[in-house]
C-alpha positions as CSV (number, residue, x, y, z in Angstrom):
1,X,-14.0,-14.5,20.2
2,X,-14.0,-17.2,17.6
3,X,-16.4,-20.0,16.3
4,X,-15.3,-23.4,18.4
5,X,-16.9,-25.4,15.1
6,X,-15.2,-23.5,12.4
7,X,-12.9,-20.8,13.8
8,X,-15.1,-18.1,12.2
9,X,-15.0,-14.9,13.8
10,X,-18.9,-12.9,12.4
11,X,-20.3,-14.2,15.7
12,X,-24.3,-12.5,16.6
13,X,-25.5,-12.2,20.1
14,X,-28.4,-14.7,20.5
15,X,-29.6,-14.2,24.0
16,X,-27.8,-15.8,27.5
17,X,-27.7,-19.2,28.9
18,X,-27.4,-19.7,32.5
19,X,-25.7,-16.1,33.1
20,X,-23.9,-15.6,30.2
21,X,-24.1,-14.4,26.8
22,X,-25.0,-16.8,23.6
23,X,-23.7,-16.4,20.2
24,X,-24.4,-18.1,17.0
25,X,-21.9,-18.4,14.2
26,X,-22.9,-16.8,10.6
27,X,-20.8,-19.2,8.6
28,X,-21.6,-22.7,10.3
29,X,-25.0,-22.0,12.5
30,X,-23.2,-23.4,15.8
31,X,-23.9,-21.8,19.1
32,X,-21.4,-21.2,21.9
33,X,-21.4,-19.0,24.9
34,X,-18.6,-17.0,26.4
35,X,-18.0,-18.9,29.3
36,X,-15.3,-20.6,30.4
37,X,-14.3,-24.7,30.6
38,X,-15.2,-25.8,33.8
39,X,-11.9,-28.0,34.1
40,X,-9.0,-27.1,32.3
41,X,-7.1,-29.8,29.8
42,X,-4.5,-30.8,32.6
43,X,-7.2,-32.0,34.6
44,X,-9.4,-34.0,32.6
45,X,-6.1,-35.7,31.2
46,X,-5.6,-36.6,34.8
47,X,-8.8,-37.9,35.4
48,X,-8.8,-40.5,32.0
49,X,-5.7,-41.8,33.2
50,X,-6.8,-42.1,36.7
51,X,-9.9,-44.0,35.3
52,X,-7.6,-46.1,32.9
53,X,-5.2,-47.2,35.6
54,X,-8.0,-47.9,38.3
């Protein structure tokens, strides 16, 4: 698993949100957990362009 904010990869477990496990980056500080996206990129580009074009 890497670091969303930097691409680091010394990640340290740092408890669970909602179910799943949290990990905090060494080299930036950021937090992310290994879930994943709830919509994938295909769909929320569908979406914006639904919203643009009414």
């Amino acid at each position: 698993m890497d670091c969303p904010g930097c691409g680091g990869v010394d990640l340290i477990k740092r408890g669970s949100k909602a179910g799943h496990q949290r990990y905090r980056c060494r080299a930036c500080g950021r937090y992310s957990t290994d879930s994943q996206p709830r919509f994938s990129a295909k769909t929320k580009a569908m979406a914006i362009e639904m919203y643009m074009n009414s």
